[in-house]
C-alpha positions as CSV (number, residue, x, y, z in Angstrom):
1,X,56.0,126.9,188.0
2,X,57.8,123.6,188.7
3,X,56.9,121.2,191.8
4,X,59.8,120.2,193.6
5,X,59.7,117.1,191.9
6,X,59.7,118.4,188.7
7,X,62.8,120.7,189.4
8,X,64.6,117.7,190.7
9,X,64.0,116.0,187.3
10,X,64.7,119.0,185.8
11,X,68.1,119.5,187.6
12,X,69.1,115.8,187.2
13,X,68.1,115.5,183.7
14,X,70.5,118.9,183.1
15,X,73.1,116.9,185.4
16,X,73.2,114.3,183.7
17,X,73.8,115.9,180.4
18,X,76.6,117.7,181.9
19,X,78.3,114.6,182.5
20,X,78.2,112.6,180.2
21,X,79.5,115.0,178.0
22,X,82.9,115.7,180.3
23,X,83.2,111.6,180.0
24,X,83.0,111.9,176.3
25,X,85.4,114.5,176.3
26,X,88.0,112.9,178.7
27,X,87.7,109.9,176.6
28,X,88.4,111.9,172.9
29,X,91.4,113.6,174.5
30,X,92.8,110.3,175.6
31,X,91.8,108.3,172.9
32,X,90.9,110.7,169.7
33,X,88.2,108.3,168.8
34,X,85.3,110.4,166.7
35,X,83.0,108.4,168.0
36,X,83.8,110.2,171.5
37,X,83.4,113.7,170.3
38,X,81.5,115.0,173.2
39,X,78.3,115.9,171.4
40,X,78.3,112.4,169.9
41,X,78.8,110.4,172.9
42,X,76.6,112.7,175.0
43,X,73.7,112.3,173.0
44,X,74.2,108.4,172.3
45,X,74.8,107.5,175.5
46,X,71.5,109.4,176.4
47,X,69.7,107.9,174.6
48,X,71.1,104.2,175.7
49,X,70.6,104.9,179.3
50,X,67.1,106.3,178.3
51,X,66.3,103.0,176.7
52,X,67.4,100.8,179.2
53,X,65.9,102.0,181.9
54,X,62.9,103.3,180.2
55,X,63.1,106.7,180.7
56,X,60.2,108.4,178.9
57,X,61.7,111.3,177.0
58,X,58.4,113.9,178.9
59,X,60.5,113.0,181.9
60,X,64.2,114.7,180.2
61,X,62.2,117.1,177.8
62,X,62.1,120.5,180.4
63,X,65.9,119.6,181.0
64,X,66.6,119.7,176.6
65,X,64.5,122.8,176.6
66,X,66.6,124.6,179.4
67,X,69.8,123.2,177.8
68,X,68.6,124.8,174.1
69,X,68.2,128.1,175.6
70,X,71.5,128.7,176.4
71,X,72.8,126.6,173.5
72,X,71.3,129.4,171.3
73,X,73.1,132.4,172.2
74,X,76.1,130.7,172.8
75,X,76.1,129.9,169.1
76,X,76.9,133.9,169.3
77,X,81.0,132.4,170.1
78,X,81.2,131.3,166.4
79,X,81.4,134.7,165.5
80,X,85.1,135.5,167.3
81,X,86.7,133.2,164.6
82,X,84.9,134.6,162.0
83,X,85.8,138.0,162.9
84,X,89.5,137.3,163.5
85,X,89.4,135.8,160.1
86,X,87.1,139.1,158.1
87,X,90.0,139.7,155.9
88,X,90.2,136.0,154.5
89,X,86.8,135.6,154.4
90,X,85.5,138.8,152.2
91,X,88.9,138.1,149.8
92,X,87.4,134.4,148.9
93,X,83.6,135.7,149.0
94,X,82.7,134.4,145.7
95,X,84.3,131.2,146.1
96,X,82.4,130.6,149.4
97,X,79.2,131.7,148.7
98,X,78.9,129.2,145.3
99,X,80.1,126.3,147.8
100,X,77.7,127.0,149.9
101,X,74.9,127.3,147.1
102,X,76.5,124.2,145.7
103,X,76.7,122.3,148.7
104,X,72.5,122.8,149.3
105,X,71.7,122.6,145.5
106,X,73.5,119.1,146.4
107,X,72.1,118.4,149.6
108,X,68.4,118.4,148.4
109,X,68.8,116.9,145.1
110,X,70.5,113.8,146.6
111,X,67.5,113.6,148.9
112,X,64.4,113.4,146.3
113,X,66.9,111.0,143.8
114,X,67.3,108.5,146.8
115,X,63.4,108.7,147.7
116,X,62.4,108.0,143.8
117,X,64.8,105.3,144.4
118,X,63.8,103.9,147.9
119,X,60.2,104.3,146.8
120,X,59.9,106.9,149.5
121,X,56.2,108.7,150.2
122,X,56.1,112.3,149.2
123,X,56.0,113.2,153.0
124,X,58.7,111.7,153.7
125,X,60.7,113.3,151.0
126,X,60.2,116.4,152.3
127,X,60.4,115.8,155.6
128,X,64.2,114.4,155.0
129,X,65.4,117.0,152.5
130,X,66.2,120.0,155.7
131,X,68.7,117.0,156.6
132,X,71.8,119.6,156.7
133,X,70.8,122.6,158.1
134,X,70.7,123.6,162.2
135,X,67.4,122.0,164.0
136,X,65.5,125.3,165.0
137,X,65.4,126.2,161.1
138,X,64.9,122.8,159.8
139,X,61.6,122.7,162.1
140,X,60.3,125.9,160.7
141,X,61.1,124.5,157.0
142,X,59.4,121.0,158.0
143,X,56.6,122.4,159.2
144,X,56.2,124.8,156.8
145,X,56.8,122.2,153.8
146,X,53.5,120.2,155.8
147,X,56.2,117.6,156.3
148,X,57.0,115.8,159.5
149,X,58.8,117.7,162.1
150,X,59.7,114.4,164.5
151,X,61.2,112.7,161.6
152,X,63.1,116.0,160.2
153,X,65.1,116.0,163.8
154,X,65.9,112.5,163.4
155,X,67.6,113.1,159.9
156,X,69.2,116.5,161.3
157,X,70.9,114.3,164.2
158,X,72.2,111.7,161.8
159,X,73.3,113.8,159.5
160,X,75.0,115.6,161.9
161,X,76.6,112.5,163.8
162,X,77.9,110.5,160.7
163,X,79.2,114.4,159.3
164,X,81.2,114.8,162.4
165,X,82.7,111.2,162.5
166,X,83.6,110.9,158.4
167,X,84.6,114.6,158.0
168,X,88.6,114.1,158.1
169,X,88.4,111.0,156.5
170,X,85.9,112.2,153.4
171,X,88.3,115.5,153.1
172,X,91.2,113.3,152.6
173,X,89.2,111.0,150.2
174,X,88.6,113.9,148.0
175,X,92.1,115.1,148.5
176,X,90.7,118.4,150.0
177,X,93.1,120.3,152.0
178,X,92.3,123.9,151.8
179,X,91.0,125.3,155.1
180,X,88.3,127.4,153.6
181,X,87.3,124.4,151.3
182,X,87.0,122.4,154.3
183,X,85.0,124.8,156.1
184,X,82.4,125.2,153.3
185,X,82.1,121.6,152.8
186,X,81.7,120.4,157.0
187,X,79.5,123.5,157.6
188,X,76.9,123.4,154.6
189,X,76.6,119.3,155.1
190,X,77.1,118.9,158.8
191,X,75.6,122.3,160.4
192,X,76.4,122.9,164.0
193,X,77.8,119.2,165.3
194,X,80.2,119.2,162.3
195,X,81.2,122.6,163.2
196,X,82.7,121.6,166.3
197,X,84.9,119.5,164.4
198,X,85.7,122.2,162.0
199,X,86.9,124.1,164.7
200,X,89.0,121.3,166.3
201,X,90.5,120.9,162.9
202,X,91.6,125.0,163.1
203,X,90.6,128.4,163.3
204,X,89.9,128.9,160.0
205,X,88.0,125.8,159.0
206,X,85.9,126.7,162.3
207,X,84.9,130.7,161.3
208,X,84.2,129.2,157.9
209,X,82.3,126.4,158.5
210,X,79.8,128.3,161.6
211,X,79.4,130.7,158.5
212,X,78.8,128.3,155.9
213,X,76.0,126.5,158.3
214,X,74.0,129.9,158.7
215,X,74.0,130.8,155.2
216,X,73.0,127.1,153.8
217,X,70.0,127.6,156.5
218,X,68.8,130.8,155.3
219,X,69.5,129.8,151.9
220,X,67.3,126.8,152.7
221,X,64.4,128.8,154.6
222,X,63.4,130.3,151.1
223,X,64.7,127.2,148.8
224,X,63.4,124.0,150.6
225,X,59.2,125.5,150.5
226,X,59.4,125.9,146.3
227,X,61.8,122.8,145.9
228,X,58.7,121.1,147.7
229,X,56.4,122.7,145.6
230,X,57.4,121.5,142.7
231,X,57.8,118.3,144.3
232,X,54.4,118.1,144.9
233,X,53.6,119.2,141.2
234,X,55.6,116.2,140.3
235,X,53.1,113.3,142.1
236,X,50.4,115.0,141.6
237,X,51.0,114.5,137.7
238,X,52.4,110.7,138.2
């Protein structure tokens, strides 16, 4: 049970949130500025007001929980688009199911080359490579992996963040302009924050990409544990 100032913490912390993620939104619809996409902004400014006035995060932590327990079944919504869309989907199956396989093949492989190259402890390898999948699995895996849960978050959120600012501009690098293509590529490397943009870039890329994100994580709920096995093979025989 919560004291009554606990539930005023709990209320303003949940306020708060609330807010600042109508201000990010007013701002993206004026200015379409990624870096006001609500989740973005939200969480940034958060964390900037938390700093400065040194908020400790035990005080906002009850508010984040009772936020993620309605953010979890509302997840549930990505499935309209990708039912209005069944047809599409199960005529390209093949072609989205490799992307996706690609896409965390990819993912993790990019992760232990850039650790042999940063010099990067073995923990720390494994605690970066559930970078692109949705927080609540990439915990499990971290923990699972007897990696570093705190530091898996970190590189979930980033990941996230700089997949929801450089998505448009990385699909027109790579001169990608299928809507399933895009789909595959924002959901597999950006999980749920670059799904919101998906679904502000259409319908399509939306349904595609909320699918793409569940699949990668199941995908990498089995993968990620042997992948870190064998890492671990690896040092022990260096």
């Amino acid at each position: 049970m919560y004291d009554f100032n606990s539930l005023v913490a709990l209320l303003l912390g949940i306020l708060l949130t609330i807010l600042l993620y109508v201000i990010g939104l007013k701002l993206y619809q004026r200015y379409h500025i990624d870096l006001f996409t609500p989740n973005i902004f939200g969480i940034v400014s958060l964390v900037i007001i938390m700093s400065i006035f040194r908020i400790d995060y035990a005080w906002y932590e009850p508010s984040a929980t009772a936020i993620n327990f309605f953010l979890k079944p509302a997840v549930v919504v990505l499935a309209l688009p990708l039912y209005r869309r069944l047809p599409l989907l199960m005529k390209n199956k093949l072609p989205i199911l490799l992307g996706i396989f690609s896409g965390v093949l990819v993912s993790s492989f990019s992760i232990v080359f850039f650790s042999f190259l940063g010099n990067f402890d073995m923990i720390t390898m494994l605690s970066l490579l559930p970078k692109s999948i949705t927080t609540p699995m990439g915990i499990e895996v971290s923990q699972s992996m007897q990696a570093i849960p705190s530091i898996t978050v970190l590189a979930i959120l980033i990941t996230g963040v700089v997949g929801t600012v450089l998505a448009k501009t990385i699909l027109s690098l790579g001169n990608i302009h299928h809507p399933i293509a895009k789909g595959v590529a924002i959901g597999t490397s950006a999980h749920v924050l670059g799904t919101t943009k998906a679904l502000e870039i259409g319908e399509v890329e939306g349904a595609i990409s909320g699918l793409s994100l569940a699949l990668a994580g199941i995908i990498s709920v089995f993968y990620l544990p042997f992948l870190a096995y064998l890492i671990r093979m690896i040092y022990k025989m260096i």
